[in-house]
C-alpha positions in Angstrom: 43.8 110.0 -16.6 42.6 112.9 -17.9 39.9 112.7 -21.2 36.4 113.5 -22.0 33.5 111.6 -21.4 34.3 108.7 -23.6 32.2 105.4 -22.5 29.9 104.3 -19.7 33.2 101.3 -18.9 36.1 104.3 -18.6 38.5 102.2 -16.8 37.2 99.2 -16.6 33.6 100.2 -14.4 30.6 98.7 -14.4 27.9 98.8 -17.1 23.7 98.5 -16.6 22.5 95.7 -18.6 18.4 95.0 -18.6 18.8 92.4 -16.1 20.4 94.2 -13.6 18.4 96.6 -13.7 15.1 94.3 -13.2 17.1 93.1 -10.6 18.0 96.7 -8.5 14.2 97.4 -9.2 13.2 94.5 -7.8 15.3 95.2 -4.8 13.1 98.5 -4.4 10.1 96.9 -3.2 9.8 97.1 0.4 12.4 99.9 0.9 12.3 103.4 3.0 14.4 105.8 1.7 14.3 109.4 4.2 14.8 113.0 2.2 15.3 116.2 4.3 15.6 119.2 2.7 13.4 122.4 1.4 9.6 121.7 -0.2 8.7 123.6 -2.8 5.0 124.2 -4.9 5.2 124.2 -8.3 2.4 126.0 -10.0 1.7 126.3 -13.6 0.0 128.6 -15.4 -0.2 127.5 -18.6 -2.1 129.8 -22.0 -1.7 131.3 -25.0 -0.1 134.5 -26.8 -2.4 136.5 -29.0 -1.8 140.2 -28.3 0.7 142.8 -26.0 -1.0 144.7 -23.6 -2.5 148.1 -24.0 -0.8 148.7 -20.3 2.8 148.2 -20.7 5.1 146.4 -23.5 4.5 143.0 -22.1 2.5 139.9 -23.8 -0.9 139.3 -22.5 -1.1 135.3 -21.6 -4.7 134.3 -21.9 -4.3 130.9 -19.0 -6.5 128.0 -20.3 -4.6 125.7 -17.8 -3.5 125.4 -14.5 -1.3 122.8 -12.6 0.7 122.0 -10.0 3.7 119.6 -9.5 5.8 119.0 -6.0 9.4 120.5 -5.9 12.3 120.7 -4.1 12.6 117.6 -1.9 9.4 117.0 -2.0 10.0 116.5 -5.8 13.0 113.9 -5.0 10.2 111.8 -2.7 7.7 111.9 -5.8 10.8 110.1 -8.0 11.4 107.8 -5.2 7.5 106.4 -4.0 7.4 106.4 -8.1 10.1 103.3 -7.7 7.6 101.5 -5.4 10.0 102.9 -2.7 8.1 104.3 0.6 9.5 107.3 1.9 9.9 109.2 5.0 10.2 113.3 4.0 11.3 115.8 6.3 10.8 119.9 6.2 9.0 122.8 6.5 5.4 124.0 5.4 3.8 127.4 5.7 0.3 127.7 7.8 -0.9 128.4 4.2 -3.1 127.0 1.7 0.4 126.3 -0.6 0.9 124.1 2.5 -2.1 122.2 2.1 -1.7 121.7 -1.4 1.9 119.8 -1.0 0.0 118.2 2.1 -2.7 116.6 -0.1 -0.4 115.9 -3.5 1.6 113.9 -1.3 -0.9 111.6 -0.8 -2.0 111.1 -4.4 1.6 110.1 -5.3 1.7 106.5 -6.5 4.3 104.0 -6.2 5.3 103.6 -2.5 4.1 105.8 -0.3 4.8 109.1 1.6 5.5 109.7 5.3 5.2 113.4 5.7 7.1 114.4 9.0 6.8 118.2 8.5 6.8 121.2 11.1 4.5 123.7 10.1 6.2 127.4 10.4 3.1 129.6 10.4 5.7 132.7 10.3 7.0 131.2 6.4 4.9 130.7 3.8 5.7 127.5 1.4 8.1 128.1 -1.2 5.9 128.6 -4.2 7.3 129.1 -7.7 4.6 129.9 -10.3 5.7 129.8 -14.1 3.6 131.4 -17.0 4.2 129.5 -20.3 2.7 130.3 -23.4 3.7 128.2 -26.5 5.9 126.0 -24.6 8.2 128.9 -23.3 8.3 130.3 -20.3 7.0 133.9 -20.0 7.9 134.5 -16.5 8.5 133.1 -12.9 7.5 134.8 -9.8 8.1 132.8 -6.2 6.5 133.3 -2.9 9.2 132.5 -0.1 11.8 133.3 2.4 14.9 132.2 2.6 16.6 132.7 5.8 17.5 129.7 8.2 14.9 128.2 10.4 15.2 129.0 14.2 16.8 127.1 16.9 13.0 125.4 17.9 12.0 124.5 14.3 15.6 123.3 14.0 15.5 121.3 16.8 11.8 119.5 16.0 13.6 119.0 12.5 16.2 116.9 13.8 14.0 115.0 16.2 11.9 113.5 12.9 15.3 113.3 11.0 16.4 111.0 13.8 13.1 109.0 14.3 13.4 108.5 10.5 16.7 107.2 9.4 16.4 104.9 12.1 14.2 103.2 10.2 15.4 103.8 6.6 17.7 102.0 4.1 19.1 105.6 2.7 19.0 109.7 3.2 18.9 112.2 1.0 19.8 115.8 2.0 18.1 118.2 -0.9 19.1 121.3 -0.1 18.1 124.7 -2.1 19.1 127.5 0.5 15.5 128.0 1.9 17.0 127.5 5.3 16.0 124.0 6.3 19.3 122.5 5.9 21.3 124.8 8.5 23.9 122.9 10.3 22.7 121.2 13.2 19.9 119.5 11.3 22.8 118.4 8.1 24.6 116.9 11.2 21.5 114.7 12.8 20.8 113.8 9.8 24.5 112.8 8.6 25.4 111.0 12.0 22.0 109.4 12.5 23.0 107.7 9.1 26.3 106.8 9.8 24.8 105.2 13.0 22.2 102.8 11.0 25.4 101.8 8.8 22.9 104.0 5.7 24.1 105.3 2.3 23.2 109.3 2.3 23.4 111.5 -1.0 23.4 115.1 -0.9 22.3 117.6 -3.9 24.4 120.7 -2.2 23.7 124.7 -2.2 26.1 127.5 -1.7 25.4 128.5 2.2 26.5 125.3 3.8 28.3 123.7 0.9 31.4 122.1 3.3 28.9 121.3 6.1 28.2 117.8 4.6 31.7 116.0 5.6 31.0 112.6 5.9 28.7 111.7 3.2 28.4 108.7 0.9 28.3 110.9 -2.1 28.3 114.5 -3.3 26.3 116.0 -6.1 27.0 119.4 -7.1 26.5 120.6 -10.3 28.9 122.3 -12.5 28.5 126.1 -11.3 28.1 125.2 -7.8 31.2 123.3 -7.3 33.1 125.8 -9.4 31.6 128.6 -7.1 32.0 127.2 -3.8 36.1 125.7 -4.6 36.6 129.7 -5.8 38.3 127.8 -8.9 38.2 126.9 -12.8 35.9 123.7 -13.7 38.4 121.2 -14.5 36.1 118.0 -14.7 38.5 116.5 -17.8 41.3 116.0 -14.9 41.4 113.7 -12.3 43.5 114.8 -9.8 41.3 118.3 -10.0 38.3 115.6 -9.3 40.4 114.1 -6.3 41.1 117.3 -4.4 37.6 118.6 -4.8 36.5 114.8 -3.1 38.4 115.4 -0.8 38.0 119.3 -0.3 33.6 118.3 0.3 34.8 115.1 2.2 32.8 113.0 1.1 33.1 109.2 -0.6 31.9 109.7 -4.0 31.9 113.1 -5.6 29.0 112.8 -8.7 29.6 116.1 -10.6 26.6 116.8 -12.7 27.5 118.4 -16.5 24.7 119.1 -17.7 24.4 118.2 -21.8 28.1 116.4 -20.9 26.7 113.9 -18.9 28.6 113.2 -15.5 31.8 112.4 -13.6 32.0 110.1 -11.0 35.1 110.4 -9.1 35.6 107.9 -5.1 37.9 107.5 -3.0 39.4 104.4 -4.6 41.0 106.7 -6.9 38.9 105.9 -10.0 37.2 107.9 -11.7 34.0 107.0 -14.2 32.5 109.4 -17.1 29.2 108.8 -18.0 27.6 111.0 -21.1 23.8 111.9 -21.2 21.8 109.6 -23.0 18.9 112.3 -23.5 17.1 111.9 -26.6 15.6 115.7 -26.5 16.0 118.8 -24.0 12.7 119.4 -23.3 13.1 120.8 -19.8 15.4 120.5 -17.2 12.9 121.4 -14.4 13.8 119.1 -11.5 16.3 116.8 -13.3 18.4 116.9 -10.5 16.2 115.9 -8.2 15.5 112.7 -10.5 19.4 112.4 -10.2 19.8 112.0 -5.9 16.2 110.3 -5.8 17.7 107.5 -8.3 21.3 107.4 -6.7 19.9 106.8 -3.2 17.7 104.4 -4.3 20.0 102.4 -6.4 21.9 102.3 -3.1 19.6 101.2 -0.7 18.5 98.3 -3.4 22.5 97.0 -3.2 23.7 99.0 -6.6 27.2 99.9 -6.6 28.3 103.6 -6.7 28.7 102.9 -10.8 25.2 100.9 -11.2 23.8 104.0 -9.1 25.3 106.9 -10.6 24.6 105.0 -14.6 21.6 104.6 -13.2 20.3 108.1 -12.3 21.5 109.4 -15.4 19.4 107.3 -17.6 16.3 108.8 -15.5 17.8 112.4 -16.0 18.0 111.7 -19.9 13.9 111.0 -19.7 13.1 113.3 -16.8 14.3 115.9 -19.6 12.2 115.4 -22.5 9.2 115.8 -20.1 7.4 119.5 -19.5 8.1 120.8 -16.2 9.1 118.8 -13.4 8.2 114.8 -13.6 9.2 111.2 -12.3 10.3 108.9 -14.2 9.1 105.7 -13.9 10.2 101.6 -13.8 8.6 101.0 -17.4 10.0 104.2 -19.0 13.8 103.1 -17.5 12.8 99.4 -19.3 12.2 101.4 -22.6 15.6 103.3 -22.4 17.2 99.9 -21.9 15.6 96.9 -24.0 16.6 93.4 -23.6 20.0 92.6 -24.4 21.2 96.3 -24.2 23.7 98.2 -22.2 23.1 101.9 -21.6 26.5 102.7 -24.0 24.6 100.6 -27.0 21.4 103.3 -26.8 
């Protein structure tokens, strides 16, 4: 049926009560979920506004603060060791000192723990994006990076540690942000090697190989991406619109992301589920959908239906959001948004 995004039960579907959810987190302990995709620095710079410069018309940010987050998939593998889940993460690093720096943050993450199986590409540097905020805006943005695809060698050492991990993992997540890690060969290892172990894999898409991912659990695209790549209108009100773009990526479960509408869950049992954002503020949306696949996959792995997974993830995205830059979200902040004796519909 066509509609907007009117309850978390649409047709019947599942809701998240506080138990469950104690109960899919208590699943997470002594899981391994792998994420393959492109790692990214985040660096802030972070100051204050008092004058333009003499130099050109441009504000003059006086930095009394500097800091840096993970990004990219490597930011997906911070949301899921933040679960208690370990994880196994695949991809690229420069020979840099930006390399270093998501080398060593990896190990200070707390929750479950990391696995880095990375191949070092001393002719890249790491993707760095460095923000200038003053008064909690962003000034500017300038990244460090290149884009193209790997070669046929780093390709080939990337699926040999996609392989060695998903045989030992209880879900995969494909994060892909066209900075060339995710070029076919390594999207199929990764996609067969998890079909093989009988494992759930989520992908977050990007234009360049958007229809290479047949075969996947679920899909999540956002909005403009899906729009883009099907050369067609946004028609996420009408189901059968939903049911040939599931069909179109191939995969089980499309999740469209809607941004301040929430999202639509449309599977191959010909249901589709609308679930609207339960953000309290908009703070920033830096990395909320990488809160989004790290949540889906692990509410998988822990035995969660599609529903409890997809319900799940977007209570994360609503408190990923009200946090500055990118973040994890944590157990205790999801048992906040969901008190005892609430559903997420009630909040």
């Amino acid at each position: 049926m066509a509609g907007c995004c009117t309850g978390l039960n649409e047709g019947g579907m599942e809701r998240l009560t506080r138990a469950r959810l104690e109960e899919i987190l208590e699943r997470c302990r002594g899981l391994r979920v792998a994420v393959v995709g492109d790692l990214m620095l985040d660096v802030y710079l972070v100051g204050a506004v008092s004058r333009i410069s003499p130099e050109a018309p441009v504000p003059v940010v006086q930095v009394t603060e500097e800091r840096l987050a993970l990004g990219g998939a490597a930011n997906v593998a911070a949301n899921v060791v933040a679960l208690g889940v370990d994880c196994a993460l695949i991809g690229t690093v420069g020979a840099d000192a930006a390399g270093l720096q998501v080398r060593g943050a990896l190990t200070e993450l707390h929750g479950g723990t990391v696995r880095p199986l990375l191949v070092e590409h001393a002719g890249r540097p790491t993707t760095t994006k460095t923000r200038v905020v003053a008064r909690h805006q962003q000034v500017v943005r300038f990244d460090r990076e290149r884009d193209e695809d790997v070669g046929g060698d780093c390709a080939a050492e990337l699926a040999r540690a996609v392989r060695e991990a998903v045989a030992e993992c209880d879900a995969l997540v494909l994060e892909d942000y066209n900075k060339g890690v995710l070029v076919p060969s390594v999207i199929r290892a990764a996609l067969e090697a998890a079909a093989q172990a009988g494992i759930p894999s989520v992908v977050d898409p990007k234009f360049r190989n958007f229809f290479e991912f047949g075969g996947a659990t679920v899909f999540k695209p956002n909005a403009v991406e899906l729009s883009a790549a099907l050369g067609q209108p946004l028609n996420a009100d009408d189901d059968a619109w939903l049911e040939a773009a599931r069909v179109r990526v191939g995969a089980r479960h499309l999740l469209l992301t809607l941004g301040e509408h929430g999202m639509a869950l449309r599977s191959e049992q010909g249901e589709t589920l609308r679930i609207p954002t339960v953000a309290r503020q908009v703070y920033d949306v830096s990395g909320a959908g990488d809160t989004v696949t790290a949540f889906v996959a692990v509410g998988l792995a822990a035995g969660a239906t599609i529903e409890e997974a997809a319900v799940l993830a977007n209570l994360a995205a609503g408190i990923e959001v009200g946090k500055d830059g990118v973040a994890v979200v944590t157990p205790d902040e999801l048992r906040a948004m969901l008190p005892e004796g609430r559903r997420t519909e009630d909040g």
